[in-house]
N, C-alpha and C positions, 0 to 999 in steps of 0.2 A: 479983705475977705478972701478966702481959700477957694483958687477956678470950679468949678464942677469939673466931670469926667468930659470928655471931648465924643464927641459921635464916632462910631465902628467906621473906618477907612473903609473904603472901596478896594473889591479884588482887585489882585494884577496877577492872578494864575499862575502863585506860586505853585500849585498844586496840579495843572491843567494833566490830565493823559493819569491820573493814580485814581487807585484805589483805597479808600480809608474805612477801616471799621472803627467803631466807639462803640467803649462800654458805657454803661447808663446814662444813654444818652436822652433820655426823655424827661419829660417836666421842664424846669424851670434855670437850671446850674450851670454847672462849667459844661459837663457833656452836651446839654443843647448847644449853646453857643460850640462849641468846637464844631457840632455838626456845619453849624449855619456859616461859620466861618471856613471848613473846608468846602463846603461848594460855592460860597462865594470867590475861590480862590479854586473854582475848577474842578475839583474832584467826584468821581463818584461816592458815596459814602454808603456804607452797612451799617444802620443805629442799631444795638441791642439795650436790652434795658431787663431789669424781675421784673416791673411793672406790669405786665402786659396788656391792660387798659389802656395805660398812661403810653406805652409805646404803639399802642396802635390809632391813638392819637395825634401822637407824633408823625407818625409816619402818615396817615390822611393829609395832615396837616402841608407837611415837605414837599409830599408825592403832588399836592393839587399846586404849587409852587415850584415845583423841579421836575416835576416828572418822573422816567424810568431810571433817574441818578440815583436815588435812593432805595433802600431795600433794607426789611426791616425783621430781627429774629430776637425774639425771643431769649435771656440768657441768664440762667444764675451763675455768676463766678462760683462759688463755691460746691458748682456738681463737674466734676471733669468733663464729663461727657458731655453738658451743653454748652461748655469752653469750645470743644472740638467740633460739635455740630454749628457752633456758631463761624468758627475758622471753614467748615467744609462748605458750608451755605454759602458764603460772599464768594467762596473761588467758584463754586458752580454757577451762581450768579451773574458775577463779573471775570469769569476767566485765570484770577489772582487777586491778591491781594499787594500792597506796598508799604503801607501803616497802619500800622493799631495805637492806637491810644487809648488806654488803660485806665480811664479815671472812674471807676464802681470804688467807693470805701464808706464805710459806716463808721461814725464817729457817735457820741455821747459825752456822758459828765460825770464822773463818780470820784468820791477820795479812794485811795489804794485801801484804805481804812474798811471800807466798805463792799469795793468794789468783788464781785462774785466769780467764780473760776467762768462761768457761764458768760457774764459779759467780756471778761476779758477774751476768751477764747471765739467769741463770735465779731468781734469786730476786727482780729487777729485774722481770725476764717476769709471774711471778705475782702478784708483793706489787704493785708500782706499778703498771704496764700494766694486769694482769687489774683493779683496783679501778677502772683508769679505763673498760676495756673492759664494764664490768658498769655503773657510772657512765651513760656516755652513751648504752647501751641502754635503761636506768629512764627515763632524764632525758626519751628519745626517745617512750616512750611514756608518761610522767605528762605530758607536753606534749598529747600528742595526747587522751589523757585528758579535760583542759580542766579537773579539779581539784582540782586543789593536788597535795599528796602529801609525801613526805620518803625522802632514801635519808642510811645514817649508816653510816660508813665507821669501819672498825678500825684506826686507825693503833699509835704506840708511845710512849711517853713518850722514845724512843732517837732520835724523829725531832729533840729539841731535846739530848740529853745525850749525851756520848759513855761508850763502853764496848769495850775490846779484842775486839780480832776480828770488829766488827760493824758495819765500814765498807757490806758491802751492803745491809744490815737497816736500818741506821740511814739512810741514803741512801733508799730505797726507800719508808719511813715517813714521812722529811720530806717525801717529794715526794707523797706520801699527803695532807698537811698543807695542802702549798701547794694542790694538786690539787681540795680539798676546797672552802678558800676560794674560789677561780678561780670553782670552777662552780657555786658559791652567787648568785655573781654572775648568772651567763649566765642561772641562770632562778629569779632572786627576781621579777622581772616577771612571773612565770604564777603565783606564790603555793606555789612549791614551795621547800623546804628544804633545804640540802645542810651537814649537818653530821659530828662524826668524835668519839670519844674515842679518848685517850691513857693505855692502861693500865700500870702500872711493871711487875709481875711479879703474875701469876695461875696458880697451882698445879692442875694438872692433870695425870695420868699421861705424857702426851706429852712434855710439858715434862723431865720430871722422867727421859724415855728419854734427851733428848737433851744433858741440860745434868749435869755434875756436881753433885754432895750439895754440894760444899763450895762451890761458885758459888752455888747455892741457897739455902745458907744466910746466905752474905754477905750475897745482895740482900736477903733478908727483914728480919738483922738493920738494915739501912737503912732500914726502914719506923717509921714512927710506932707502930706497931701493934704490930711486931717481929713481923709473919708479911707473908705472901703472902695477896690477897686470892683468894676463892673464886670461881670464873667467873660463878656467880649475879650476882657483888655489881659486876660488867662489865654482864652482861648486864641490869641492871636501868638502868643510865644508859642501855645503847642505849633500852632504851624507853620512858627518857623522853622521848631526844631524838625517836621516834619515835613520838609520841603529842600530840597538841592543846596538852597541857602547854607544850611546848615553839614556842608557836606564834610567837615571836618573837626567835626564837632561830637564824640560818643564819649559813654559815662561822665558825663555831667546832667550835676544838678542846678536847674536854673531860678534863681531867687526871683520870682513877679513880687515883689512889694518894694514899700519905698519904708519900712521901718527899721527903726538899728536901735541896737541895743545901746 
């Protein structure tokens, strides 16, 4: 019989003394857990989320748990301007910022056959654009900063594999990919880090509205593991990539799954 998942390890403050924002951080996903796993590992965090319900639940939630570590805005990636009001809130907030991690992306199912300029170009909007438009806001001010930092972006393991129906998803992630290395580049000169993991499938209620049992089941039975990893077991690579650990480590993409082709 195939283990289960193992229980979320205990902080050891890889994160202690930083400041982390997360995009869509609220509900149920990888963004939650990234929250919960940077302050279990020390950090202040700035959650944003579109939701605004949902993230001001969150943030109740955190804040009655953490206290004044958390702080919470508001953000659609795809309006520039609440990219940058969300970058200028946490520095006013907490002084600066150290990491961002970028995981807002909108996924669906369509054959290209079918698929409409309007869905492709809105999951394009969010998942690519918004990760770059949140991208060159961090990058703008860990520059001006003067030290160091790291933003670690959520791409998909679909940016290198194909899979039916997921020509936008899959398009949108690769460009995630390339997007990631590029600007590893632009500012490994100031000592800052721009790295991404590539998760296969992580099981979480969302997932689980939007995709069928028996798709679900497929992908899993393709695991090493024979399940879906749990968002924790994501959200502990972001912080490492996101933490000193990983101090020599930029444009890279890091594989979370145990499936191979």
């Amino acid at each position: 019989m195939t283990p289960g998942p193992p229980g979320p390890p205990p902080g050891r403050d890889l994160l202690a003394g930083k400041v982390v924002v997360v995009t869509a951080a609220a509900g149920t996903g990888i963004g939650s857990a990234v929250v919960r796993r940077c302050l279990a590992e020390g950090a202040q965090v700035a959650i944003s989320d579109a939701h605004e319900r949902r993230l001001a639940a969150a943030h109740d939630e955190l804040a009655h748990e953490f206290g004044a570590r958390v702080w919470s805005q508001g953000c659609d990636v795809t309006a520039e301007e609440q990219v940058g009001a969300l970058i200028d809130g946490a520095v006013r907030r907490f002084g600066r910022i150290d990491v961002v991690v970028n995981n807002a992306g909108l996924g669906g199912t369509s054959s290209v056959l079918e698929m409409t300029d309007e869905q492709w170009s809105r999951v394009l909007d969010v998942t690519l654009n918004g990760t770059f438009r949140c991208t060159r806001a961090a990058l703008r001010q860990l520059v001006a900063q003067g030290r160091g930092g790291a933003v670690v972006n959520n791409a998909s393991v679909l940016g290198w594999r194909a899979q039916p129906g997921q020509a936008h998803y899959a398009a949108a992630k690769a460009g995630v990919m390339a997007l990631t290395r590029c600007a590893a580049l632009d500012v490994a000169g100031h000592g800052i880090r721009v790295n991404a993991v590539a998760p296969s499938l992580a099981a979480h209620p969302f997932l689980a509205k939007v995709t069928s049992e028996e798709l679900l089941a497929d992908l899993a039975s393709r695991e090493a593991f024979g399940r879906a990893a749990q968002p924790w077991e994501v959200a502990s690579v972001i912080a490492f990539l996101a933490s000193d650990y990983a101090s020599y480590l930029t444009g890279e993409v890091i594989s979370v799954s145990s499936q191979h082709p």
